[in-house]
Structures are given as C-alpha cells and as structure tokens.
C-alpha positions as CSV (number, residue, x, y, z in Angstrom):
1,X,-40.0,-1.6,6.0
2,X,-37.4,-4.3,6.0
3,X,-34.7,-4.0,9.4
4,X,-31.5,-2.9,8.9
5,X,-31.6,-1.2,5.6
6,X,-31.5,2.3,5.0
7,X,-34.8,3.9,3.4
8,X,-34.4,6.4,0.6
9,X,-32.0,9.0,1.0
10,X,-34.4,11.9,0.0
11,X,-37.9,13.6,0.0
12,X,-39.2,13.6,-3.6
13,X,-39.1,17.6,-3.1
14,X,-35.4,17.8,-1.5
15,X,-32.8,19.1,-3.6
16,X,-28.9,18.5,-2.7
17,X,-27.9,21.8,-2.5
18,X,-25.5,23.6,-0.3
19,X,-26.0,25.0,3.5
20,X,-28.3,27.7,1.7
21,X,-31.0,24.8,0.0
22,X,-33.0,21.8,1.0
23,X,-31.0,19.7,3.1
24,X,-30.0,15.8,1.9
25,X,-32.2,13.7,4.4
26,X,-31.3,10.0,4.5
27,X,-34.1,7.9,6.2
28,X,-33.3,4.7,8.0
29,X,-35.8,2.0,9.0
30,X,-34.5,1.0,12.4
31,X,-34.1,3.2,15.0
32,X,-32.0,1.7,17.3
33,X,-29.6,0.8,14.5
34,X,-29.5,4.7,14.3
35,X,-28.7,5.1,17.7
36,X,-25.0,3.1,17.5
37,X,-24.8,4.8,13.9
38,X,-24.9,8.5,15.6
39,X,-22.5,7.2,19.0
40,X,-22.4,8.6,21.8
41,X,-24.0,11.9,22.6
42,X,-23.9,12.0,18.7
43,X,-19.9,11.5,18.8
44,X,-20.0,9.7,15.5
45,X,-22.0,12.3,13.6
46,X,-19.4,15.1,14.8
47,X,-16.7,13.0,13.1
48,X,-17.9,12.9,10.0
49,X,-19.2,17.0,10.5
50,X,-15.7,17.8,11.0
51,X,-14.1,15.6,8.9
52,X,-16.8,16.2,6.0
53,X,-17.3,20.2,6.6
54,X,-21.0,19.7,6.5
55,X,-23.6,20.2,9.2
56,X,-26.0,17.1,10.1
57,X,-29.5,17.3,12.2
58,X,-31.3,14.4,13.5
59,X,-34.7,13.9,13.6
60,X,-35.9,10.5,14.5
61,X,-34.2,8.0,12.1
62,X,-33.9,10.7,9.3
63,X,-30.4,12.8,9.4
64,X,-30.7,16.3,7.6
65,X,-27.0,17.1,5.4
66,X,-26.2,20.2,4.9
67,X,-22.9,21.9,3.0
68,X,-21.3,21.5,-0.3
69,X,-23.1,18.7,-2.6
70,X,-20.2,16.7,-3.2
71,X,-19.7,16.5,1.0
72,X,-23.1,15.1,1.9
73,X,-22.9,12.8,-1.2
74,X,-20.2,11.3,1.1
75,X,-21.5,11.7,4.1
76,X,-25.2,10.2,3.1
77,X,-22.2,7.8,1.6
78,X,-20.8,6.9,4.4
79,X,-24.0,6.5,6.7
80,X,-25.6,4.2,4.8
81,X,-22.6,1.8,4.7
82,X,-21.9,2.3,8.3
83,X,-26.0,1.4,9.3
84,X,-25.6,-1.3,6.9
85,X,-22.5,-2.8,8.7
86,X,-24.4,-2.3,12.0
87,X,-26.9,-4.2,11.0
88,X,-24.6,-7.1,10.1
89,X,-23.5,-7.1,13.9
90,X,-20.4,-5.3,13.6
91,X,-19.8,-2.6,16.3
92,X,-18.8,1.1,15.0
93,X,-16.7,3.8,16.7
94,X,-15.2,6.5,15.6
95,X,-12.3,5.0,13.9
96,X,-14.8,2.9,11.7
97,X,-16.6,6.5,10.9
98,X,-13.1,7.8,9.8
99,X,-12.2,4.6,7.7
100,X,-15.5,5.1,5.9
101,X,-14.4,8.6,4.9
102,X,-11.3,7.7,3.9
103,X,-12.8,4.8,0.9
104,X,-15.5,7.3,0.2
105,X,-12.8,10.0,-0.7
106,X,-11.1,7.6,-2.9
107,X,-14.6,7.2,-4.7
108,X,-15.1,10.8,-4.9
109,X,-11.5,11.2,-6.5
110,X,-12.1,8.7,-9.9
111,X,-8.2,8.1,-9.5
112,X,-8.3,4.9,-11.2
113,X,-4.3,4.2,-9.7
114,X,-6.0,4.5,-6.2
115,X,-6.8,1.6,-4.2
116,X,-10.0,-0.3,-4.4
117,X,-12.7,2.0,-3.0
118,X,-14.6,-0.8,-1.1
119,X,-13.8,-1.6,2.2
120,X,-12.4,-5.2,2.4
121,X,-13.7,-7.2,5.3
122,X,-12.2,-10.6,6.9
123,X,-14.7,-12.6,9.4
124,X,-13.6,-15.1,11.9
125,X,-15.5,-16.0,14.8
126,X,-15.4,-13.9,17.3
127,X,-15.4,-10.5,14.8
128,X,-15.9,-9.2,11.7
129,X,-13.0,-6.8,10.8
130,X,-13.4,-4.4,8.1
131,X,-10.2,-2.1,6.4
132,X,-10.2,1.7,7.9
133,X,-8.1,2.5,4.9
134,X,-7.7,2.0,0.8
135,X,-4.2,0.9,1.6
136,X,-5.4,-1.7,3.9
137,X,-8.4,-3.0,1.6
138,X,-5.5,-3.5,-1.0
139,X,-3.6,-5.0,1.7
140,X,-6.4,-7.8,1.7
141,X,-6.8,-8.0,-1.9
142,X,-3.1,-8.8,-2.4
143,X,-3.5,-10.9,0.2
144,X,-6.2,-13.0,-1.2
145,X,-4.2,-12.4,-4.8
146,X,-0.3,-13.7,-3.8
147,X,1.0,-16.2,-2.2
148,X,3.6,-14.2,-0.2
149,X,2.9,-10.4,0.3
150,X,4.7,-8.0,1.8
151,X,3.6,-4.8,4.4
152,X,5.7,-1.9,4.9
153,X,4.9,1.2,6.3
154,X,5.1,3.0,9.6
155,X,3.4,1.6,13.5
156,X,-0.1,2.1,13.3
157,X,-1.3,0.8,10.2
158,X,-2.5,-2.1,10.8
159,X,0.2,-4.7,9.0
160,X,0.3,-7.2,11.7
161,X,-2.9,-7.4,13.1
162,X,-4.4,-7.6,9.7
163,X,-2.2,-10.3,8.6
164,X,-3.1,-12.5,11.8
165,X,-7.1,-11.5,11.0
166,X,-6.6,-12.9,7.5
167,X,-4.1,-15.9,8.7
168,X,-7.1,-17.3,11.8
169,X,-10.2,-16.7,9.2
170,X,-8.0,-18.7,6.6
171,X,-7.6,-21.4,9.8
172,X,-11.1,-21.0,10.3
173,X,-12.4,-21.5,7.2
174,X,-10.2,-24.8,6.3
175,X,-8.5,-22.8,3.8
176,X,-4.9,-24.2,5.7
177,X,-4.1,-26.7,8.4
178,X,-1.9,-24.6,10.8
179,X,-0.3,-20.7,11.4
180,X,3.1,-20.3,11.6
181,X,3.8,-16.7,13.3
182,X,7.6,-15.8,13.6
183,X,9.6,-12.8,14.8
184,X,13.4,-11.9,15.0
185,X,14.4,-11.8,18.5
186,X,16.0,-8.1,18.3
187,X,16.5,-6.4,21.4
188,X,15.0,-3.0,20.5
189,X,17.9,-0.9,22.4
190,X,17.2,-2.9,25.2
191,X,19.3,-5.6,27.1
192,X,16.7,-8.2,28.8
193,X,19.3,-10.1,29.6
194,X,19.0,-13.9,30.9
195,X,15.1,-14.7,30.8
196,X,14.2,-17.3,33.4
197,X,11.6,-20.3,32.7
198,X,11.2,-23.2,29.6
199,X,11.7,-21.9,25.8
200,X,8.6,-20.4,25.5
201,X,8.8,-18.1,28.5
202,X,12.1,-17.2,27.0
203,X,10.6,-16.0,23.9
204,X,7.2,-14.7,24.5
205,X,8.2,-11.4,25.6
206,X,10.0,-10.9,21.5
207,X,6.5,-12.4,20.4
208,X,3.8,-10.5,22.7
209,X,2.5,-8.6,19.9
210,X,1.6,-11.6,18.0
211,X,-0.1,-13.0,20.9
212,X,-2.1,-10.0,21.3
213,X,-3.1,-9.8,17.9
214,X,-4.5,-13.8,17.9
215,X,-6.7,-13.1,21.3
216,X,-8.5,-10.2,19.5
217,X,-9.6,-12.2,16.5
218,X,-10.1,-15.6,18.0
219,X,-11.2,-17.0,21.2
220,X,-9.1,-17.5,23.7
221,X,-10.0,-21.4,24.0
222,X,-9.4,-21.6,20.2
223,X,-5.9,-19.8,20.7
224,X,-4.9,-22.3,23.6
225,X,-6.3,-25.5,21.8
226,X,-4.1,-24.2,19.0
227,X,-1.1,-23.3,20.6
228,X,-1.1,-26.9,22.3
229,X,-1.6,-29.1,19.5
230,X,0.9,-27.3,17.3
231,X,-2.1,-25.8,15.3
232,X,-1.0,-21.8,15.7
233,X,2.7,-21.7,16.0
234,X,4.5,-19.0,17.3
235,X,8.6,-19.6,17.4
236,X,11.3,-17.1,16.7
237,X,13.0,-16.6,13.1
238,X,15.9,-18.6,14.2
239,X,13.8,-21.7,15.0
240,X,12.4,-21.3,11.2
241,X,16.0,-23.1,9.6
242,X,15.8,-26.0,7.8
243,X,12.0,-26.3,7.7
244,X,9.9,-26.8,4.5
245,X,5.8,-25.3,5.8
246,X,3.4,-26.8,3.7
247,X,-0.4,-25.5,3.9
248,X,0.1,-23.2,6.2
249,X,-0.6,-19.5,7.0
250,X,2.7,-18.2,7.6
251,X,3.5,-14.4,9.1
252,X,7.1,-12.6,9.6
253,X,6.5,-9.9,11.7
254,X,9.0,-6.8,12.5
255,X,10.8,-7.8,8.9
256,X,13.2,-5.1,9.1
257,X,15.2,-6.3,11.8
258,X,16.3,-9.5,9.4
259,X,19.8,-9.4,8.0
260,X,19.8,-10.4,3.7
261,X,20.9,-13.8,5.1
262,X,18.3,-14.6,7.7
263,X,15.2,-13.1,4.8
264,X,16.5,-15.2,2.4
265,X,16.3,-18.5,4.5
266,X,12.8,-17.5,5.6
267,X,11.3,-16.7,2.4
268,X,12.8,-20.3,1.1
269,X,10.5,-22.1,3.8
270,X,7.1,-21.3,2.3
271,X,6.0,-24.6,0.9
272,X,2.9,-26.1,-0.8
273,X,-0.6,-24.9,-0.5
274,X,1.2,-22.3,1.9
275,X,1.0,-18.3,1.9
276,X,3.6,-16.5,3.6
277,X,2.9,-12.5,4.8
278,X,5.9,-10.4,5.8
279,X,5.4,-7.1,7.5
280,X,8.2,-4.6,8.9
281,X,8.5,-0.8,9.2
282,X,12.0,0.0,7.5
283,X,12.3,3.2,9.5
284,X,12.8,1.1,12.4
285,X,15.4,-1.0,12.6
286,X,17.4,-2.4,16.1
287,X,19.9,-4.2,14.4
288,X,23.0,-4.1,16.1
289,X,25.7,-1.7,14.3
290,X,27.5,-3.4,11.2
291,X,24.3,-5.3,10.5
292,X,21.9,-4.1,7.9
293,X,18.4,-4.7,7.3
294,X,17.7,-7.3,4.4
295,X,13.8,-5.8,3.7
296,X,14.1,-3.2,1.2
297,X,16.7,-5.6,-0.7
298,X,14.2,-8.9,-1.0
299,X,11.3,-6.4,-1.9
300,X,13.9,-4.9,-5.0
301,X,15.0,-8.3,-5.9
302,X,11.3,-9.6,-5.8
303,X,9.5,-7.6,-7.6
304,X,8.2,-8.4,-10.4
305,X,7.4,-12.1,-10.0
306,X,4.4,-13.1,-10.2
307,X,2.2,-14.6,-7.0
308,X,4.1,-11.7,-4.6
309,X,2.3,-8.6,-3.5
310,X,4.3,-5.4,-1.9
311,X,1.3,-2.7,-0.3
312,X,3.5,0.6,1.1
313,X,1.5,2.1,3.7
314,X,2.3,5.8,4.2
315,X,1.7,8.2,7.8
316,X,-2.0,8.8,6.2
317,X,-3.0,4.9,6.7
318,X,-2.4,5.2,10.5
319,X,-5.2,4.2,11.8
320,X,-4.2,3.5,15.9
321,X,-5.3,7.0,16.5
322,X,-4.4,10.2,15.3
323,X,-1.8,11.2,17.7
324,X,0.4,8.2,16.6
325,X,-0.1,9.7,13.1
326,X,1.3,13.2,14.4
327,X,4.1,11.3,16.2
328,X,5.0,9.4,12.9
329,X,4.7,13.2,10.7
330,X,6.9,14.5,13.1
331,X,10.0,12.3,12.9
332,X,9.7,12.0,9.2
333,X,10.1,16.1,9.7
334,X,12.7,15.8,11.9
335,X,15.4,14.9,9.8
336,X,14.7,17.7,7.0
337,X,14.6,20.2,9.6
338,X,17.6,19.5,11.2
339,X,19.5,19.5,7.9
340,X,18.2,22.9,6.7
341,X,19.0,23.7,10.1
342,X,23.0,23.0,9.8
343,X,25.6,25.2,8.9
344,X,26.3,25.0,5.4
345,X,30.4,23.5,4.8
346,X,33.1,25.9,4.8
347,X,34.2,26.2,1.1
348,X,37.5,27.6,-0.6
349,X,41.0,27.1,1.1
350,X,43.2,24.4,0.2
351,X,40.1,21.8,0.7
C-alpha cells in the first residue's frame, strides 16, 4: 500500500448502519500517521465522538464508527481528510479536528448559499495553515477573488492572523514586493501615556498583535531581514497619509477604531498590482466619545463594486477556543437581557 493514504473505508460485508449494525471501518495504511490522527490518549477521536454523537473503536490502523449513518459518513469524512493533511506534514490538534467538522457539516447540509465546503489552505515556509471554518475558507477565497476585502466579526476568528498568512505566502511566493501592516493607535480605555525610546518603540506596543501574527507564519530571520530593508512594514494609520502603495500586500487591522475620515484616506492608498485587507470587530470600538467608527459606513458605501469582498464572521467561527466563544455569546446576551429586564415607561399623565 502507498504511505499516507487512507485504504478503503469498508469490509465488502460492512453495512453503515446505526449503533445496532456493522460498524463503518475506515482502514489507513500508515500507522504512525494514525497515531497523530487519534492524539493524545485518543484526545482527537473523543472530539469528533462528542461532537459527532457516534462511538469509534480502534483496532490497529482501522477505526470502527458507530451511530446514525449520516454521523459516521462525516466522521469517516473527516478522518480521512485529517490523515491525509497529516501526511502532507501538517500537525493536527484538536482545533483542526473541530474545523474538519464544521466543512463536513456544511457538506452534509446541501445549502448551496453556504460557504465553500473545502477547507482553504495558505502555505508559507515555515507552516501550512488550513481554515477551521466555512467562513474562513470564504475568507480566503475572497481574498484570492478581490483586491480589497473586508473581515468583520467578533475576537477569535481568525481575521488578522489569516490576512498576515495570506499577505507573507503572497511575499513568499513573488506574488508582491512588500507588506504594509497598519493599525490606528487607539488607546483601548487605557492611558499609556509618554512611551520612552525611537518611533518604533513608541508604536510597537499599538502593533504587537501584528508582530505576533508575522513570527507564527514566517521565520523569525525572514521577519527581521524584512522589517530592516523596508520589505514588511509595520507603521501606524496615521503614517499611511499621502502615500500611493503599489504591489504590495496591504492589512488594516482593528478597523473599527477609524473615524469615516481616516477609512477613507486609507482605502485611497491601495495602488497598482496592490491588495489591501481590512479587518475590525464593530462591537469593539475605543474611540474616544464624539467620535464614531467609519467601518460599517465604507462597507455600505462599498458594496456592490466589483473587486471588494465583505466575509461577516459570526460567534460560531470562533475558533481561539471555545471559551472565547461563550465569552463572545454572553455579551451579545447581555444587552437583551438587561432590556427585558427594565422597567417598562410610566405611561398616561400629562406626558
């Protein structure tokens, strides 16, 4: 048998029944590709058990599914993209187990409206990254699509660090000659106050995230090699005025803290040969009082033309962890609760 590909899913005599019947057995040809497919003391497997609702028994390389048809279709799914991704040298976890669900639920659903079923993938050097969510594989269509595409949704989805994936394989691949990565320098409720050092110590702590983001996709050589020739960029919003960036990879991150004014003078920058991603979480905004966000009003006035993208991700696309998720759920809640929970006005009377 050829390594790394899965052997046939079932006996000739196995039927895909339910937890009553033959089990679904998928076969796989390498078995130390099955042992990172199971995890950890078979962590993996119980994700996709609990997250499935089927029951799964190991035997060698073969895995035993059990429960309704439709859930080990899925789950023998899932497995045999997961072993197949392992084989390509990718590392899986438990969040790569859950992303797998989530496109193979999309598949099981038909909805023709839903995003692309297959997970989207973006290789640089140091890792290959592949989307934990329909939204996010949408995210990198559009992005391969548009020349400027926007990312909204709540923390946790993966806007930024996607966008920086896509913006260093680009740079790796030729496909532009530089990155530009920009944030407003928004205090969020927070007064820093004088920051000591040259303009870049000034600035870095508003751009950390950015930073972070580039060290996990490239290496760290290529990041400084960049960052000293002028290569990768990373300047705050109000350093972006007056420039015209041509062939270039260009990201706005933490959107929602740009005024109309300041939006419309960096969406006006993109320049030939360049694409320009702008990511912010509209529920978030530290704009100082008598300020308001410009985000939802360029996506309005945008839409429509052709070449711009707008993905929405929603508090199901979290993909951090779970508990950010929750977090997220919980303050949409909040708001709701505390109205229903308000005394209702005082009606009648000379009002």
């Amino acid at each position: 048998m050829t390594r790394g590909r899965a052997a046939t899913a079932t006996r000739p005599d196995a039927a895909q029944t339910n937890g009553g019947g033959e089990p679904l057995v998928v076969y796989f040809d390498d078995i130390r590709l099955v042992r990172d497919l199971l995890g950890d003391y078979d962590a993996n497997l119980a994700v996709l058990e609990d997250r499935l609702g089927i029951s799964a028994t190991v035997n060698g390389n073969a895995v035993a599914l059990r429960g309704p048809d439709e859930a080990c279709a899925a789950a023998k799914a899932v497995l045999e993209q997961l072993y197949g991704r392992l084989a390509q040298g990718e590392m899986i976890g438990a969040g790569e187990v859950v992303g797998a669900i989530r496109h193979a639920r999309v598949i099981e659903t038909g909805d023709d409206d839903a995003p692309d079923a297959k997970a989207q993938q973006i290789r640089t050097r140091k890792r290959l990254i592949t989307a934990r969510t329909p939204a996010q594989s949408a995210y990198l269509e559009s992005l391969q699509r548009n020349d400027l595409v926007f990312a909204t949704g709540p923390a946790g989805t993966g806007k930024t660090y996607l966008a920086v994936a896509f913006a260093a394989a680009c740079l790796e691949a030729g496909r532009c000659d530089r990155l530009i990565l920009s944030r407003p320098a928004v205090e969020a409720g927070e007064r820093l106050g004088f920051l000591p050092g040259d303009m870049r110590e000034k600035v870095d702590p508003y751009l950390r995230p950015l930073y972070d983001a580039l060290y996990d996709v490239l290496a760290p050589e290529r990041v400084e090699r960049g960052l000293d020739t002028g290569v990768i960029e990373i300047a705050p919003l109000a350093f972006m005025r007056g420039r015209t960036l041509s062939h270039a990879m260009i990201i706005l991150d933490e959107a929602q803290n740009c005024t109309a004014v300041q939006l419309k003078m960096f969406l006006t920058r993109i320049g030939e040969g360049s694409k320009m991603i702008v990511t912010g979480d509209p529920t978030q905004v530290d704009l100082p009082p008598g300020k308001d966000s410009g985000l939802n009003d360029a996506i309005e006035i945008l839409r429509g033309i052709d070449e711009i993208g707008h993905i929405a991700f929603s508090k199901s696309d979290v993909v951090r962890r779970e508990l950010v998720g929750r977090i997220v759920e919980a303050y949409e809640a909040a708001p709701n609760e505390q109205a229903a929970a308000a005394p209702a006005p005082k009606t009648g009377g000379n009002a």
